[in-house]
DORO-447206 format. One line per 4 residues: number of its first residue (from 1); their letters; for each residue x, y, z of C-alpha. Coordinates in nm, 4 decimals, padded with zeros to 6 digits. Layout:
! DORO-447206
NUM> A> X Y Z ~ ...
***
This chain:
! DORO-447206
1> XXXX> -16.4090 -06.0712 -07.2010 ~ -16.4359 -06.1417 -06.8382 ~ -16.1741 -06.1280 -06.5750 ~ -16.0862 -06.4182 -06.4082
5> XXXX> -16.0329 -06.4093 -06.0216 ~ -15.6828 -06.3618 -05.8615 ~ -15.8070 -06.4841 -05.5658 ~ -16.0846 -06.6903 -05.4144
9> XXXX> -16.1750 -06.7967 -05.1090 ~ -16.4372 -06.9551 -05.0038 ~ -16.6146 -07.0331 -04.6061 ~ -16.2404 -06.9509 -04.4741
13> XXXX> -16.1801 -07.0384 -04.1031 ~ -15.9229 -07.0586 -03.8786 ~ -15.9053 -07.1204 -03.5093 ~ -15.6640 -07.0743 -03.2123
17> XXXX> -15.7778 -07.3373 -02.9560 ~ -16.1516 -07.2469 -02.8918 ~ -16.0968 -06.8868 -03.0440 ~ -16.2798 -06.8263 -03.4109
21> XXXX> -15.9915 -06.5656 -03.5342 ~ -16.1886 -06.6171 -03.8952 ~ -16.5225 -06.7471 -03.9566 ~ -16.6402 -06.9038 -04.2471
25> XXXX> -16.5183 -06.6019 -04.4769 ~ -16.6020 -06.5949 -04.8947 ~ -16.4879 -06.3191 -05.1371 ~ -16.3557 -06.3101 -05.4545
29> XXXX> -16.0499 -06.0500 -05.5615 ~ -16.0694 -05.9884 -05.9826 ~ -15.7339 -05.9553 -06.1692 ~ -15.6017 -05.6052 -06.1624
33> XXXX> -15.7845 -05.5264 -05.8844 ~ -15.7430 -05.2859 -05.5390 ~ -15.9667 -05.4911 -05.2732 ~ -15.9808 -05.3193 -04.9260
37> XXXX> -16.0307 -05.5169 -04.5764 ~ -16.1426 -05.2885 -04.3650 ~ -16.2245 -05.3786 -04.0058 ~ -16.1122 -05.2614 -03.6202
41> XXXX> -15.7989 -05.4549 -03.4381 ~ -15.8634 -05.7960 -03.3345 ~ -16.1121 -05.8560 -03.6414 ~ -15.9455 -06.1086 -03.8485
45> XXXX> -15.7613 -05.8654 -04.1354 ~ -15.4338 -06.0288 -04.0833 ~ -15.5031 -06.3797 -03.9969 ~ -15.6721 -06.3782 -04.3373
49> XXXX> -15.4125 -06.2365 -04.4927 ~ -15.1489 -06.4611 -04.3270 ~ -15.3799 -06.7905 -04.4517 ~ -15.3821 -06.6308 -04.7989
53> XXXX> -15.0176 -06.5663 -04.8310 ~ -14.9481 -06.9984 -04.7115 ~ -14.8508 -06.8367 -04.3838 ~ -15.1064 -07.0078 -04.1553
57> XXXX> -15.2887 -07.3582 -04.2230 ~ -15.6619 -07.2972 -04.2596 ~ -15.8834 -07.4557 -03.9908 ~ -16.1708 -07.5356 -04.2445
61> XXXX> -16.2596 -07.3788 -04.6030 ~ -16.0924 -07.3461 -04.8983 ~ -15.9158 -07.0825 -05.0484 ~ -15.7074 -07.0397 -05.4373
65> XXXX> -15.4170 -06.7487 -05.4878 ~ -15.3335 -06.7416 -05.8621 ~ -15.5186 -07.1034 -05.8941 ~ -15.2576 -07.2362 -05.6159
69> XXXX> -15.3968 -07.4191 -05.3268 ~ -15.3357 -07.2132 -04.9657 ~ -15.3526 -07.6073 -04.7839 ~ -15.1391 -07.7726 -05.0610
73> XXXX> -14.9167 -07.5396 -05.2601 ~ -14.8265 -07.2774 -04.9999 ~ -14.4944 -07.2724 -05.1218 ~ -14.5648 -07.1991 -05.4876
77> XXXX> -14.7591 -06.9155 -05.3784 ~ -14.5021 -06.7499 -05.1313 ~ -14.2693 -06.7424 -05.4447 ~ -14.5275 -06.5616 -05.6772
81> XXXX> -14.6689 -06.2703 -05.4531 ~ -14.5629 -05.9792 -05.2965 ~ -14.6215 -05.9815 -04.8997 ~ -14.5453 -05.6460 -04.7168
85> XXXX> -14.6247 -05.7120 -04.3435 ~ -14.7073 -05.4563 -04.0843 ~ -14.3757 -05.4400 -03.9831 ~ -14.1752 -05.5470 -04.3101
89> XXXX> -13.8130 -05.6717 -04.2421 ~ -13.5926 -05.4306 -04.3902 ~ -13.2648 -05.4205 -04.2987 ~ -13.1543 -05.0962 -04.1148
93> XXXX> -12.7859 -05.1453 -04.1466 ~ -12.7756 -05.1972 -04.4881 ~ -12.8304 -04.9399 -04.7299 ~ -13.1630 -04.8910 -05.0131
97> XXXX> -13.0089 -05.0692 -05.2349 ~ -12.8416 -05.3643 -05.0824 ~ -13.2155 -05.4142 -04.9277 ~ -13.3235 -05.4682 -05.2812
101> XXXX> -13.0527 -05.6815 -05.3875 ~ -13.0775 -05.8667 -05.0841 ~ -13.4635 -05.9327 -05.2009 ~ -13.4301 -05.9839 -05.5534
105> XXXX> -13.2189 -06.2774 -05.4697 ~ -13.4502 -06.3805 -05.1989 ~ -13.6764 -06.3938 -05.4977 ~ -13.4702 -06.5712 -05.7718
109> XXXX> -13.4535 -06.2867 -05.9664 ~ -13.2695 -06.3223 -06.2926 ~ -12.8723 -06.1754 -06.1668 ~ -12.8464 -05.9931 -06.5436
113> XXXX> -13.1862 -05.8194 -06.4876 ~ -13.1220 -05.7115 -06.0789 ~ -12.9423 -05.3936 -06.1573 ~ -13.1833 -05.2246 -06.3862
117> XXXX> -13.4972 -05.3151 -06.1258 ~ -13.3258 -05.1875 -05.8492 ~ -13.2941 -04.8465 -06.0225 ~ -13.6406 -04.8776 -06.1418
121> XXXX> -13.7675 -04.9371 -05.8012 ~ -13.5471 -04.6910 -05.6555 ~ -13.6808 -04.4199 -05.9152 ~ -14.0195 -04.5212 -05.8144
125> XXXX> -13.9974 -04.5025 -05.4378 ~ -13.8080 -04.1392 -05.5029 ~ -13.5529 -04.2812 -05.3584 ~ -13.2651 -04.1434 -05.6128
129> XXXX> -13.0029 -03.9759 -05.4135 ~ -13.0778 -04.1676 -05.1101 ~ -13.0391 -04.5121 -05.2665 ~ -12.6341 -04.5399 -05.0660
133> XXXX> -12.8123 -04.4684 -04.7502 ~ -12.8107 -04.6874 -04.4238 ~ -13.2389 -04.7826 -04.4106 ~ -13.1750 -04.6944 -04.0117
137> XXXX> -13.0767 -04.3360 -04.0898 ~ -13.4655 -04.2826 -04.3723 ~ -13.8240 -04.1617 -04.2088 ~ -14.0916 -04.3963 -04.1886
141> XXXX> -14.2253 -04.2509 -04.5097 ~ -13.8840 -04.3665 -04.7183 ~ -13.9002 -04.7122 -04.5341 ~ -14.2502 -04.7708 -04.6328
145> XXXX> -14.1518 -04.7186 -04.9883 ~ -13.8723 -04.8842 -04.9653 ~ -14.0640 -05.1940 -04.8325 ~ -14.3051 -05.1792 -05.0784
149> XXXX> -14.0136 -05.2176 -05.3434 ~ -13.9217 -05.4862 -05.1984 ~ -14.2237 -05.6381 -05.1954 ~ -14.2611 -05.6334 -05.5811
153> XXXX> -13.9214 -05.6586 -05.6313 ~ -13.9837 -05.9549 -05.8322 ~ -14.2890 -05.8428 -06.0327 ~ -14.5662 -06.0485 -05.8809
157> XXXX> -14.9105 -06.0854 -06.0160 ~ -15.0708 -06.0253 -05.6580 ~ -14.9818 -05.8489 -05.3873 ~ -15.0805 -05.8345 -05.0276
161> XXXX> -15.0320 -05.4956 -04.8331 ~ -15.1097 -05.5551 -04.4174 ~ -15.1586 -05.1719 -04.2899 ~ -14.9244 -05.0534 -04.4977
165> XXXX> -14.9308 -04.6586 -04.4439 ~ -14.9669 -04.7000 -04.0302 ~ -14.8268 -04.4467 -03.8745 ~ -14.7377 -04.2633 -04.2032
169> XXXX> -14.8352 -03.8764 -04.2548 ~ -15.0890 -03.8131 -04.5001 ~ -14.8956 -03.6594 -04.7733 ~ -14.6911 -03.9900 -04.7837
173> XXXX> -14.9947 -04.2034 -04.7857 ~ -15.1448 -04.0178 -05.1065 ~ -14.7853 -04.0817 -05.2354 ~ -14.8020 -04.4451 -05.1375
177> XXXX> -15.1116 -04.5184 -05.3237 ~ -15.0192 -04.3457 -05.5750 ~ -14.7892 -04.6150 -05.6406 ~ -15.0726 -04.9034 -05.5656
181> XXXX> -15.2565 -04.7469 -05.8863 ~ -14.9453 -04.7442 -06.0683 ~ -14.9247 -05.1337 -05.9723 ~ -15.2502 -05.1562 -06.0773
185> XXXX> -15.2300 -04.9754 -06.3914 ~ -14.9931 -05.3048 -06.4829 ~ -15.2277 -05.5334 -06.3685 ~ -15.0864 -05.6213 -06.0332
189> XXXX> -15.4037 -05.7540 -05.8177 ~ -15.3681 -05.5465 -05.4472 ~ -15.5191 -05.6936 -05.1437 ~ -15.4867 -05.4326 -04.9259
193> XXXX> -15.5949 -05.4199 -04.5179 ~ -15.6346 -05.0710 -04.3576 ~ -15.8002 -04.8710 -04.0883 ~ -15.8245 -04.5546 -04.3101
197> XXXX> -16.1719 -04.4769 -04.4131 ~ -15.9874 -04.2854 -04.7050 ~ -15.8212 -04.5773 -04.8464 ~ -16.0757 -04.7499 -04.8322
201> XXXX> -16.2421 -04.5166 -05.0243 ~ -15.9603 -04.5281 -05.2842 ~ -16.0188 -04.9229 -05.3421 ~ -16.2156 -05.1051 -05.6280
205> XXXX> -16.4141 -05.2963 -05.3967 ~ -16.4043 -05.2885 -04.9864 ~ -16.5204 -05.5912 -04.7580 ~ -16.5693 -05.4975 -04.3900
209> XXXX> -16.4817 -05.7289 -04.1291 ~ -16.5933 -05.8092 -03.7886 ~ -16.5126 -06.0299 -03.4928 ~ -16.3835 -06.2876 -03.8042
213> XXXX> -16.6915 -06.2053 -04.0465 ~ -16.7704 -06.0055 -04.3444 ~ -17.0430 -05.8063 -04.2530 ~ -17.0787 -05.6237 -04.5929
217> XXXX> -16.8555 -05.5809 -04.9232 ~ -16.8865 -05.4138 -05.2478 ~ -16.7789 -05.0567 -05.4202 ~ -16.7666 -04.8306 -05.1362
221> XXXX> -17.0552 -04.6335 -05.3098 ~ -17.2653 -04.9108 -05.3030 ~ -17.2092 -04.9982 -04.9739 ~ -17.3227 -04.6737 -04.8734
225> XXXX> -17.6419 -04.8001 -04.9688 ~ -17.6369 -05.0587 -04.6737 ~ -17.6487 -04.7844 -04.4560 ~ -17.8862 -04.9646 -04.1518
229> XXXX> -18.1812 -04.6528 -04.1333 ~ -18.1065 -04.3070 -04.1528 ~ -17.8497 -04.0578 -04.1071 ~ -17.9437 -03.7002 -03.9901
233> XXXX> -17.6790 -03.4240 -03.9253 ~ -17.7987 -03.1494 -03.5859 ~ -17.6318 -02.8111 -03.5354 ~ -17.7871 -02.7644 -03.1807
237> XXXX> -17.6069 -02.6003 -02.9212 ~ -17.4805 -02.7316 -02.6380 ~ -17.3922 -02.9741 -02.8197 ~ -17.3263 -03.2202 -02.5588
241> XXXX> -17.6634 -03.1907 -02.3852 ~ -17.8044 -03.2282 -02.7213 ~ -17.6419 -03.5455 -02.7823 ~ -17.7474 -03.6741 -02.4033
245> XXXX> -18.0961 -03.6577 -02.5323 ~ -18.0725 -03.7564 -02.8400 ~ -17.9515 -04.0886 -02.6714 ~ -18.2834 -04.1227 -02.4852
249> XXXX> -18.5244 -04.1015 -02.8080 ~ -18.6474 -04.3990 -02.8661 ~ -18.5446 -04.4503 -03.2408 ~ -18.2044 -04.3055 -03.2198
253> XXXX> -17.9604 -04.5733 -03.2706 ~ -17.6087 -04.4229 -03.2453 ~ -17.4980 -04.0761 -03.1683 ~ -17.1913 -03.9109 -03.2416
257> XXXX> -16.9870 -03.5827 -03.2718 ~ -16.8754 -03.4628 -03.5979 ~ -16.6894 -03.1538 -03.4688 ~ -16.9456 -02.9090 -03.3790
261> XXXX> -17.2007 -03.0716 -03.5228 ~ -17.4190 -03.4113 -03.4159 ~ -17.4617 -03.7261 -03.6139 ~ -17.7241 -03.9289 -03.5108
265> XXXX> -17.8595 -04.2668 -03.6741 ~ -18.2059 -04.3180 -03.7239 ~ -18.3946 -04.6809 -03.7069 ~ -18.6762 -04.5589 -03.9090
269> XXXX> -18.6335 -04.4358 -04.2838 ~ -18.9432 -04.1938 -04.2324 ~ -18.6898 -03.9062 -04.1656 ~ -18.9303 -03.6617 -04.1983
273> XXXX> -19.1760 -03.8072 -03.9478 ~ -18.8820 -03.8216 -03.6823 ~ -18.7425 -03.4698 -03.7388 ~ -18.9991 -03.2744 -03.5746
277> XXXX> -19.0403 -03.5074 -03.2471 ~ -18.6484 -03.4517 -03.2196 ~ -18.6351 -03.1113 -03.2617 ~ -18.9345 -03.0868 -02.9482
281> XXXX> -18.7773 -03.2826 -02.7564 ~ -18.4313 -03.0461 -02.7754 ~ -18.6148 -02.7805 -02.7566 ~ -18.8042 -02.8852 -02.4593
285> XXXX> -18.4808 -02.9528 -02.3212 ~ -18.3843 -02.5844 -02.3396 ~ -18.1702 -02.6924 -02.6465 ~ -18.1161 -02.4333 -02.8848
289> XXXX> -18.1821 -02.6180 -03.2666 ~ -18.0429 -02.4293 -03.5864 ~ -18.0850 -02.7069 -03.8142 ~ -18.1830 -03.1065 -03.8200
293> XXXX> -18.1622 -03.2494 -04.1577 ~ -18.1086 -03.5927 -04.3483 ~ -17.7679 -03.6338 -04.5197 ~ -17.5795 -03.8813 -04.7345
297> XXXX> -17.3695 -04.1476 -04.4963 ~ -17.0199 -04.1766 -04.5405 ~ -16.8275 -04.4985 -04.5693 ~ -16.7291 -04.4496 -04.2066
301> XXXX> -17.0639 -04.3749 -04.1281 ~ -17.1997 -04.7101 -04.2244 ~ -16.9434 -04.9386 -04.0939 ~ -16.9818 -04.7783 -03.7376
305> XXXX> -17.3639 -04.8427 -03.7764 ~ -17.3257 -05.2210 -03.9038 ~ -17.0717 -05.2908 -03.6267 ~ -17.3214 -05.1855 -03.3920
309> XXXX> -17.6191 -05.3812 -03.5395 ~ -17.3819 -05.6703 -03.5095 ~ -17.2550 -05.5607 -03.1355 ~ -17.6339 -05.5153 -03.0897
313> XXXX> -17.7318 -05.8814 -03.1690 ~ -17.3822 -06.0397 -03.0121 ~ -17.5400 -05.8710 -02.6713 ~ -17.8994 -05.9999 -02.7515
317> XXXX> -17.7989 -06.3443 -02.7851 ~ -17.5187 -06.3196 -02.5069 ~ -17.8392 -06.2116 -02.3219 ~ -18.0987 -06.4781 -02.4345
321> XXXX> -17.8407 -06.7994 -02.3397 ~ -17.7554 -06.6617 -01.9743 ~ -18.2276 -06.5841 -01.9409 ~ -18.3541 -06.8755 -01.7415
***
């Protein structure tokens, strides 16, 4: 039987004066499913987000959240989804609980069934023990999951999670999406943004954004497949020097450090035609090579390469309209 979509949008756009925050954006977001937006500041993640949760009025497009309509039933969607914001408003002088009190009537939850969510929530946050305590006096690892309770404090069908785990150690992000697969497990539909190549390695499907776009979207092992040319790993030493001229080869794209080591993207998919003109011209350099070989990209290693195809053609065209 085929899933039906949680969420839909389709050529999404909204503007701020002459500023395209999102342009012309389509996806689709399956029931029961973790979607990623994954994209650098300024990109659009939250404006999106913001549009989808009947937050902002789109500019143009059209978009559905549990077959609502963002433009005409805004409301009727704020009451059926679970919105944690960058910085969620939780309460620091009142204690766990009385935050999820506080929300569950926010939410018109049933008063005979408040008490036994609470604890449930509090049990899954691990917040048992701490549950009496002012939110002002918990880590930013307790608020998060606090928040997050919250959030779903009324059982919605789709949630939307805006950086939740910034600024949160890593042992308390693995324990925070641990609970977005127990969500998911129940069939709650996550929309989740991030900057975390990790989490977005954790989701169902990822779209990456840019300067308001989708660039690319899919399972993040498929879009490793998008990968613009080819990626080669150098142990060369210096490694500094090496990169320098590795920046000067003609079908070098990008270059970066990956601790000792080199990364460099290739234009050309005829890896083993390039490899020996790079290693001369190292060597020629009085670079000392140990190794130059082609190796699989990483998520991370293919958004940084389609972000600069795309900054790449922005500064073509920028170019082309100022020519005489």
């Amino acid at each position: 039987m085929p899933k039906t979509c949680a969420v839909e949008v389709q050529d999404l756009t909204r503007k701020f004066g002459d500023f395209t925050a999102v342009n012309q954006v389509t996806f689709h977001i399956e029931e029961g499913e973790i979607f990623g937006f994954l994209g650098p500041n300024g990109s659009g993640k939250t404006t999106t987000i913001r549009m989808l949760c009947g937050l902002l009025t789109p500019t143009a497009g059209a978009g559905r959240v549990l077959d609502l309509d963002i433009r005409t039933q805004s409301e009727a969607i704020k009451s059926r989804i679970g919105y944690m914001a960058q910085k969620f408003a939780l309460y620091d002088d009142l204690t766990a609980r009385e935050n999820l009190d506080f929300y569950a009537n926010i939410y018109d939850v049933p008063r005979r069934n408040v008490a036994a969510r609470v604890r449930e929530l509090i049990a899954m946050a691990g917040l048992v023990g701490r549950e009496n305590e002012r939110v002002g006096n918990l880590s930013g690892a307790w608020k998060q999951r606090l928040a997050l309770g919250c959030a779903i404090v009324h059982r919605p069908k789709v949630l939307f999670l805006d950086e939740p785990t910034a600024g949160v150690d890593p042992v308390s992000r693995r324990h925070f999406w641990e609970m977005i697969y127990t969500l998911a497990g129940e069939g709650v539909t996550t929309f989740v943004t991030t900057h975390y190549m990790d989490e977005a390695e954790r989701c169902n499907r990822v779209a990456l954004m840019f300067d308001g776009r989708i660039i690319a979207d899919g399972e993040p092992d498929v879009l490793k497949t998008k990968m613009p040319g080819a990626l080669v790993e150098i142990e060369a030493q210096p490694a500094v020097e090496a990169m320098e001229v590795l920046r000067q080869f003609p079908d070098v794209q990008e270059v970066i450090a990956k601790g000792l080591l080199v990364h460099a993207t290739l234009a050309t998919l005829d890896v083993s035609a390039s490899i020996p003109s790079l290693t001369n011209a190292l060597i020629t350099r009085g670079i000392r090579v140990a190794r130059i070989e082609p190796i699989e990209p990483s998520l991370e290693d293919v958004f940084i390469s389609l972000i600069e195809v795309e900054r790449r053609a922005h500064a073509r065209a920028a170019f082309e309209m100022e020519a005489p």
